[in-house]
C-alpha positions in Angstrom: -12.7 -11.0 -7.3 -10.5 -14.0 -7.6 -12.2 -17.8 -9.1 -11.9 -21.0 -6.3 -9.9 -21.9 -9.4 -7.9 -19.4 -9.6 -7.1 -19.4 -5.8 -6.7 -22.9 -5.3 -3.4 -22.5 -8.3 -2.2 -19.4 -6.0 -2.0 -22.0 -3.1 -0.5 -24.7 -5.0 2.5 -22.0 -5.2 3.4 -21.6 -1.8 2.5 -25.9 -1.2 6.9 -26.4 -0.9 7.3 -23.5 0.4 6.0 -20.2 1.8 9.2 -18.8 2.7 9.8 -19.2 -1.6 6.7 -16.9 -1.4 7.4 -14.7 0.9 10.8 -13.7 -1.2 9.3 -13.7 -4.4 6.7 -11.2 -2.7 9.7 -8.5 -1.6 10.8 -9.1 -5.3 8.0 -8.3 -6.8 7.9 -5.2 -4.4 11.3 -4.5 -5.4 10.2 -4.6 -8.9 7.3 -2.0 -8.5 9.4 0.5 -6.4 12.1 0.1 -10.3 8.6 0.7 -12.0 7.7 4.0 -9.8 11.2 5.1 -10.2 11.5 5.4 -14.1 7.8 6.6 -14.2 9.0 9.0 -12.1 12.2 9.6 -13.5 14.6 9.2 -10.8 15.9 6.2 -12.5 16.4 5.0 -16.4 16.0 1.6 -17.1 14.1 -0.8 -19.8 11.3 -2.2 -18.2 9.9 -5.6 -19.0 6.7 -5.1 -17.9 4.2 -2.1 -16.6 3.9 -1.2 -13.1 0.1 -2.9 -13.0 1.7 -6.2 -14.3 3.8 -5.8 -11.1 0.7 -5.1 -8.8 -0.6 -8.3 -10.0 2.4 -10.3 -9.5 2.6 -8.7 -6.0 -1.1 -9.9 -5.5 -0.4 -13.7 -6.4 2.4 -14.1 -4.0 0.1 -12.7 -1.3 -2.3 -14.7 -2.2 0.0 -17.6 -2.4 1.3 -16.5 1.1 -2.3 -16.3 2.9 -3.6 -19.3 1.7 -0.4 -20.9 2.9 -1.3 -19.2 6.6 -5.0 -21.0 6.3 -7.0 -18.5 4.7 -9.8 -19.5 2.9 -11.1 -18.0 -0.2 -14.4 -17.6 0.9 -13.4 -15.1 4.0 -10.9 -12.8 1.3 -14.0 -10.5 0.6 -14.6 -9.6 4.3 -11.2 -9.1 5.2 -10.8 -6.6 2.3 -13.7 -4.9 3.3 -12.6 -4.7 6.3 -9.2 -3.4 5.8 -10.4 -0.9 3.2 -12.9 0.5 6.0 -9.7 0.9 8.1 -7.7 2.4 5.5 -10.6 4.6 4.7 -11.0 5.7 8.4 -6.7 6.3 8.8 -7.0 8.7 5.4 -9.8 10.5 7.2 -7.7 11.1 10.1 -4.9 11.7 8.3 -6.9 14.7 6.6 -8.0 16.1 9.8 -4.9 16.3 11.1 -3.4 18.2 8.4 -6.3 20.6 8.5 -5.5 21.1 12.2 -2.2 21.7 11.4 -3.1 24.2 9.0 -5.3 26.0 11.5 -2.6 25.8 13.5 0.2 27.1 11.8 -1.8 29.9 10.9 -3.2 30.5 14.2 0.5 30.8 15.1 1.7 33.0 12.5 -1.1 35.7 13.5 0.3 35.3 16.9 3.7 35.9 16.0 2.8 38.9 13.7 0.1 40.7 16.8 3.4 40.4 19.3 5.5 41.9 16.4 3.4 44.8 16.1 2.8 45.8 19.9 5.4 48.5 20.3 8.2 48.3 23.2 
């Protein structure tokens, strides 16, 4: 995914200061969120770059921020894995939820229209 190279310039970012990082991160958010909006329409501006040049920037000062914490390149693949597989799991939950809702609502609806119909 990422070159020891490649991470060990990342790290050299946050080296001063992480807190640096950490602000140029919520920028960079900040920056996406402008990109989402004028893809989406709710605002109009002139954007210097796309929404995936963003994402990358976003990337590199998390990067720069976990190496600053200790992490190692080597462990990065693992603990993505890992996160996806929880992310993966929440979604399915997510989906199951909504489906019981669905159920439900309807399940309630035919309730609501059965004591409609019995007469009084």
């Amino acid at each position: 995914m990422i070159t020891e190279k490649s991470f060990a310039q990342i790290a050299a970012l946050a080296e001063d200061s992480v807190v640096d990082r950490y602000y140029a991160l919520v920028e960079e958010v900040g920056e996406l969120a402008l990109c989402l909006h004028v893809a989406n329409g709710t605002k109009e501006r002139e954007l210097t770059e796309p929404a995936t040049s963003e994402c990358a920037d976003i990337i590199v000062c998390a990067l720069a921020v976990y190496a600053f914490l200790g992490g190692k390149p080597e462990d990065l693949q693992s603990i993505i894995d890992k996160k996806v597989n929880k992310w993966q799991h929440n979604k399915e939950k997510l989906e199951i939820r909504k489906r019981a809702n669905e159920v439900s609502t309807h399940w309630d609806d035919n309730i609501r229209r059965m004591i409609e119909e019995v007469p009084v």
